[in-house]
C-alpha positions as CSV (number, residue, x, y, z in Angstrom):
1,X,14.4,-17.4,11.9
2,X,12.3,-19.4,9.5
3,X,15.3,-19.5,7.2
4,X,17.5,-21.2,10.1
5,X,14.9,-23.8,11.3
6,X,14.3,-24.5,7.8
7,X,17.8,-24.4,6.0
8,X,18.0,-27.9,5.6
9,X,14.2,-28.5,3.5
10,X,15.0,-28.4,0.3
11,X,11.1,-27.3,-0.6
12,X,10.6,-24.2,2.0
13,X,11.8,-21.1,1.0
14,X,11.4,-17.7,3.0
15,X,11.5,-14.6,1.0
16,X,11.3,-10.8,1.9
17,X,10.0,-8.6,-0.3
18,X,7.4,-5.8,-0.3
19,X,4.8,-7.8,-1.6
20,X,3.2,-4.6,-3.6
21,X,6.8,-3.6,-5.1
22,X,6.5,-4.8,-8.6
23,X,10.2,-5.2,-9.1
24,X,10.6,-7.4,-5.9
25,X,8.1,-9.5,-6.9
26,X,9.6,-10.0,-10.6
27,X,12.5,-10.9,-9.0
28,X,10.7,-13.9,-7.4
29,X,9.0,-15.1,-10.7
30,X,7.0,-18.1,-9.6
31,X,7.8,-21.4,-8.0
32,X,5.7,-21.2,-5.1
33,X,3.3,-23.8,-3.8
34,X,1.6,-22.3,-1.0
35,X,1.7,-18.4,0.5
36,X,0.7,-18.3,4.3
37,X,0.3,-14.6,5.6
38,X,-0.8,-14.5,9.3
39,X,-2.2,-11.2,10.4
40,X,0.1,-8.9,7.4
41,X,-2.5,-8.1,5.0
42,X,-4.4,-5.5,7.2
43,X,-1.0,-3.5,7.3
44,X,-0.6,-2.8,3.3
45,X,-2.1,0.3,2.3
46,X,-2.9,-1.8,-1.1
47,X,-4.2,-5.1,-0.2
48,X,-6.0,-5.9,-3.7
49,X,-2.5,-5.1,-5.1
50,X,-0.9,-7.6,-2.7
51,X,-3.1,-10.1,-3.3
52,X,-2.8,-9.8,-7.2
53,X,0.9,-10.2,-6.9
54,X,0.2,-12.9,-4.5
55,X,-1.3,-15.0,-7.5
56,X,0.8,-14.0,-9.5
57,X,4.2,-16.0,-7.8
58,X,1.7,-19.2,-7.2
59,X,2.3,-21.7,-9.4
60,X,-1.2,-23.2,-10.9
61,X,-2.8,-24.9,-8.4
62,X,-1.3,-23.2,-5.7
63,X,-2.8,-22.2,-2.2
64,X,-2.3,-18.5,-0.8
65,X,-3.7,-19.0,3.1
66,X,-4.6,-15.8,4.5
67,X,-5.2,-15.0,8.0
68,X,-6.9,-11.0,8.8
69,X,-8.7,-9.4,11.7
70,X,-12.4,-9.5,11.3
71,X,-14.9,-6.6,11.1
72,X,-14.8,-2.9,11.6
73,X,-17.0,-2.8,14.6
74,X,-13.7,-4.3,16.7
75,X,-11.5,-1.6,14.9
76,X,-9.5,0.1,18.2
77,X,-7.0,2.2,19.2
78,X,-4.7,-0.5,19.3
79,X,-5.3,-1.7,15.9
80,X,-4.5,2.3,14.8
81,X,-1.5,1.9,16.6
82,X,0.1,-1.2,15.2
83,X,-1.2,0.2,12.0
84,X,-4.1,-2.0,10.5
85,X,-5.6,0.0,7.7
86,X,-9.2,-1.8,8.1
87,X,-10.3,-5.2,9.3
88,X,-12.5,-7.6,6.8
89,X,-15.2,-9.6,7.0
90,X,-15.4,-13.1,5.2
91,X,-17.1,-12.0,1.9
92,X,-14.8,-9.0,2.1
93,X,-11.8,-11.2,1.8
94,X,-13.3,-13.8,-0.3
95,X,-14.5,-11.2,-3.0
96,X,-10.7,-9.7,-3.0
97,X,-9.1,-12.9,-3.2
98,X,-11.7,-13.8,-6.3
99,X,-11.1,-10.2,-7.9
100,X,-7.3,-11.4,-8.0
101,X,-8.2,-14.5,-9.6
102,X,-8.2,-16.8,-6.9
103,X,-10.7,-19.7,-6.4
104,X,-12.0,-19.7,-2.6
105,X,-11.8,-23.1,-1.3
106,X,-12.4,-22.2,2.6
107,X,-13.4,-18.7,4.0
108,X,-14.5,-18.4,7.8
109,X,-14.1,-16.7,10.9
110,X,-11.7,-18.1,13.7
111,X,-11.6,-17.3,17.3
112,X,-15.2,-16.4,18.5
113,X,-14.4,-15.9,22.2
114,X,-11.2,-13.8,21.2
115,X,-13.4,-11.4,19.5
116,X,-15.8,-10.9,22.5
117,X,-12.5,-10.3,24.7
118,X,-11.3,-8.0,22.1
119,X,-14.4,-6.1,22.2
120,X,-14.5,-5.7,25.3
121,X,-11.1,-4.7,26.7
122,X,-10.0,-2.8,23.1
123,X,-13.2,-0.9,22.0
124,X,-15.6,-0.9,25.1
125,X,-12.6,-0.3,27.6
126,X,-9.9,1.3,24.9
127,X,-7.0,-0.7,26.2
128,X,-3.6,-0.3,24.6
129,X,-2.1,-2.8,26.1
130,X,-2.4,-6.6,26.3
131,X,-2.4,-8.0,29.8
132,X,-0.6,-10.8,30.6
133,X,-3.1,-12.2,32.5
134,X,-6.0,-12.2,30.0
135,X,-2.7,-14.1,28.0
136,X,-2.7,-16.9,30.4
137,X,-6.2,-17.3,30.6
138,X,-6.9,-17.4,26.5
139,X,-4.1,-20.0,26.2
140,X,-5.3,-22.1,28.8
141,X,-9.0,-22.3,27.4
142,X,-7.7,-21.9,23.5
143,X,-7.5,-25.6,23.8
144,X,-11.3,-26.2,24.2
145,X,-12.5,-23.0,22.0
146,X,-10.7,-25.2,19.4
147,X,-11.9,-27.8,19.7
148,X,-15.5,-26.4,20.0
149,X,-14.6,-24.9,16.4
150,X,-14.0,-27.8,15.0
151,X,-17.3,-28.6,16.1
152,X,-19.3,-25.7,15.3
153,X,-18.5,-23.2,12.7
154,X,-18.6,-19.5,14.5
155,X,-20.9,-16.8,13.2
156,X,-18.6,-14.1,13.8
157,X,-14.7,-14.2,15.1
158,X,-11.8,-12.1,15.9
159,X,-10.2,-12.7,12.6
160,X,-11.1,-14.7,9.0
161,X,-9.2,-17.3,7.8
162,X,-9.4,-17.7,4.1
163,X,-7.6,-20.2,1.2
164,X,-7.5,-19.6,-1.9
165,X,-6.4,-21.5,-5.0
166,X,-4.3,-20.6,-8.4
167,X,-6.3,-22.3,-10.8
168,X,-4.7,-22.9,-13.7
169,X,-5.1,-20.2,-16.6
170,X,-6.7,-21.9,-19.5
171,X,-5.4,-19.2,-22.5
172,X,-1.9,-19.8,-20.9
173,X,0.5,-21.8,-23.5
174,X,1.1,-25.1,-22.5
């Protein structure tokens, strides 16, 4: 899909690979500006591995944006189920995304009310399912608890968002 909406930008480029398969992501070599991964991290078995490779196809100066369910205490049956290995916290991801070589420009939690919903319905209640009602009613208010995020930076959140940047290697020939 992003491939057809995109086809005629001549600087976006989707690729598929297994981000942790080492000949997948020789085949890429580098030439990549920016990485964006929404909610994909939790689901590899080796996330430090993915996030190594991850710097490694950034060009210097690069961004890799990474977006992860927050903390362990909202792990659920549902998260099992779509299989999440774990959820992070924000020095969880920061520290991996340093490990890998990364400079952390912005690390926070996202999504405050979402959490206490999650909590509620996923590990108090142990839903499996997402109503389509509790849908309609988070995208109506999602507009304000922005906005109030903007404001006011959240202690806590259902999920971490976190950029990192390629700096560039200072032994590397020029």
């Amino acid at each position: 899909q992003f491939r057809k909406r995109f086809s005629s930008d001549p600087n976006f480029r989707a690729e598929t690979i297994d981000i942790t398969d080492e000949n997948g992501v020789e085949r890429l070599q580098r030439g990549f500006d920016s990485i964006i991964t929404m909610n994909t991290v939790e689901h590899i078995k080796d996330d430090a591995l993915a996030i190594r490779n991850a710097h490694r196809i950034l060009d210097d100066g690069g961004h890799f944006v990474v977006l992860v369910p927050a903390f362990m205490w909202l792990y659920s049956i549902l998260d099992y189920e779509v299989g999440h290995y774990r959820r992070y916290t924000r020095a969880e991801l920061s520290a991996k995304l340093e490990a890998a070589g990364f400079a952390v420009v912005e690390a926070k939690y996202v999504n405050l009310p979402g959490a206490l919903g999650w909590y509620l319905a996923h590990v108090l209640l142990k839903r499996r399912i997402y109503s389509p009602l509790s849908f309609r009613v988070y995208n109506f208010l999602a507009p304000s608890f922005r906005r109030l995020e903007s404001l006011l930076t959240p202690p806590f959140g259902l999920s971490v968002l976190c950029v990192g940047k390629k700096l560039a290697d200072p032994h590397a020939p020029a």
